[in-house]
N, C-alpha and C positions, 0 to 999 in steps of 0.2 A: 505642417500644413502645406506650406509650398510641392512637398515632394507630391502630395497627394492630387495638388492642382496639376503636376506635370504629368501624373500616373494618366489622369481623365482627357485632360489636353492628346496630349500623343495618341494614346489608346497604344498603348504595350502587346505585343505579344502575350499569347498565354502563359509562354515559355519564362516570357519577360515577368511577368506576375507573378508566376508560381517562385521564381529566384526573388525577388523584391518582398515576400511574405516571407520565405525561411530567412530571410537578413532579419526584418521585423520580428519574427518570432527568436531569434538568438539574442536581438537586442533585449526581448520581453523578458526572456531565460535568464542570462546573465542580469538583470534589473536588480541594482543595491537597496537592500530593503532599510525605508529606518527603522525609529522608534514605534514611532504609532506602525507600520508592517505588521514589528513584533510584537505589539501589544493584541494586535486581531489575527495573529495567529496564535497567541495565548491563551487569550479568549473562547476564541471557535474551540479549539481543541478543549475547554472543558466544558463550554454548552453550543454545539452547533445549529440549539434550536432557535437560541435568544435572537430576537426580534432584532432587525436593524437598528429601531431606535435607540435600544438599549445597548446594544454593540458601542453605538456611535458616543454615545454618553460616558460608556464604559474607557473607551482611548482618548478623549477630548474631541471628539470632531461634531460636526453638523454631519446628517442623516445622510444627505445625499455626496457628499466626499468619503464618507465611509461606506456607502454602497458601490460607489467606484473604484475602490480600493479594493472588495470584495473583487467586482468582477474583476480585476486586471490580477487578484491572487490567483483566483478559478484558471484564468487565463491564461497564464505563466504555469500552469500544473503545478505550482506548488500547493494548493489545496487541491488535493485528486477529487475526494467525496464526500458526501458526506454521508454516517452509517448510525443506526442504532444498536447500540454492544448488550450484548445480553448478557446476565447471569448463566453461568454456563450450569452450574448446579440446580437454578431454579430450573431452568428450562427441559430438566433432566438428562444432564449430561453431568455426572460428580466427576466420571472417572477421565483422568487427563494423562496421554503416557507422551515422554516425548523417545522418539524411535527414531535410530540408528541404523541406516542402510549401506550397506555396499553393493554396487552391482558387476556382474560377472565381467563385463568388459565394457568400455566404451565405445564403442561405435555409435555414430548417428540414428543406428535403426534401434537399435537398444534404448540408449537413451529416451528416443522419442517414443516408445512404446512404456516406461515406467513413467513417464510427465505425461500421458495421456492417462493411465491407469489413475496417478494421482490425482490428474483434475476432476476426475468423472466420479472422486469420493469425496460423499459430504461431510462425513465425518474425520477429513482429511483439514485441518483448520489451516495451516501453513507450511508449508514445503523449502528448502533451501537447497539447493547445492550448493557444499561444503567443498573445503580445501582441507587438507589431511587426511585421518586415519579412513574417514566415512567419504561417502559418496553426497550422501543427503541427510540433510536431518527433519524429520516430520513432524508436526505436532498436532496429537488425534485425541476427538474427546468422544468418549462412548457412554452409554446408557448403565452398562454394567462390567464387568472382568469377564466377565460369557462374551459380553458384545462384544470386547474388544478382542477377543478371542479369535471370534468369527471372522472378523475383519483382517486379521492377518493369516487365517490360516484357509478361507476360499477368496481371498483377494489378495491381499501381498504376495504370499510365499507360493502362491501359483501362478506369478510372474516368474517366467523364466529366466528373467535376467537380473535378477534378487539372487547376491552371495548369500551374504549375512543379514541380519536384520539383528538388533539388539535393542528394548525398551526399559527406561526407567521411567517408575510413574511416581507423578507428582502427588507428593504427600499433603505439605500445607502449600499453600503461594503465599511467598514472604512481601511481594511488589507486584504490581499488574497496573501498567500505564500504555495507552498508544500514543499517549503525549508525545512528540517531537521536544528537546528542551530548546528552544529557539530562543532564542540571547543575541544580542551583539558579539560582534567577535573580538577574543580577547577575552572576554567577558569567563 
């Protein structure tokens, strides 16, 4: 509270502000979560819709300490978003292949022309660049074995700077979580 009195007193430089925010936001960053943290980030990740009050009920708090904790999560980027996850089958998507790329070279301009090509597919669900044998590993869900067909053969592999490409598809899913396991540490 004091520093903020002297922020408004003085009147800072811009320069001065924008330095005094990234201190503040590293403090936010590195911020030690406790128990109740982990308990609303437990939470949220298995219902992001449930109502404050319930949230708050849910970790032992009162409504508005737990909506403050919310925002300063939000805040901290440790809760990025929040999403509704679809059945990929229902929504007709069954077939899931996960694809193996390597590319010709690395250069800046390559690179940045296969992560453009990637981003602009929707049927493109996740991307990684990998360390080892592959470049990147993809993970694509299609309509049919035709769609997915199509998709690599006038979109991928007519990337010029696509070696290899290799897909294996996903039979059963034995697990599917985007839970974070967020625990104390040690734990």
């Amino acid at each position: 509270m004091y520093c903020v009195l002297l922020l408004v007193k003085h009147k800072l430089s811009k320069n001065m502000l924008y330095i005094i925010n990234i201190i503040v936001e590293n403090i936010v960053m590195n911020m030690k979560l406790d128990k109740i943290d982990l308990k609303i980030l437990a939470a949220l990740q298995q219902d992001a819709r449930m109502s404050n009050s319930k949230l708050a009920a849910a970790v032992g708090l009162s409504p508005t300490p737990c909506w403050r904790r919310v925002k300063q999560l939000e805040k901290s980027g440790l809760i990025a978003r929040y999403v509704t996850l679809l059945d990929a089958e229902a929504a007709g998507f069954p077939v899931t292949a996960y694809l193996h790329v390597s590319l010709d070279n690395h250069h800046p301009d390559t690179v940045a022309a296969f992560d453009r090509m990637v981003q602009s597919r929707g049927e493109v669900l996740e991307c990684y660049a990998m360390s080892g044998e592959y470049d990147y590993l993809l993970k694509v869900a299609a309509r049919s074995m035709s769609d997915y067909e199509r998709f690599m053969s006038h979109h991928l592999l007519r990337e010029a700077e696509v070696q290899t490409a290799n897909t294996s598809f996903v039979l059963k899913r034995i697990k599917y979580t985007t839970a974070i396991p967020v625990r104390e540490s040690g734990d």
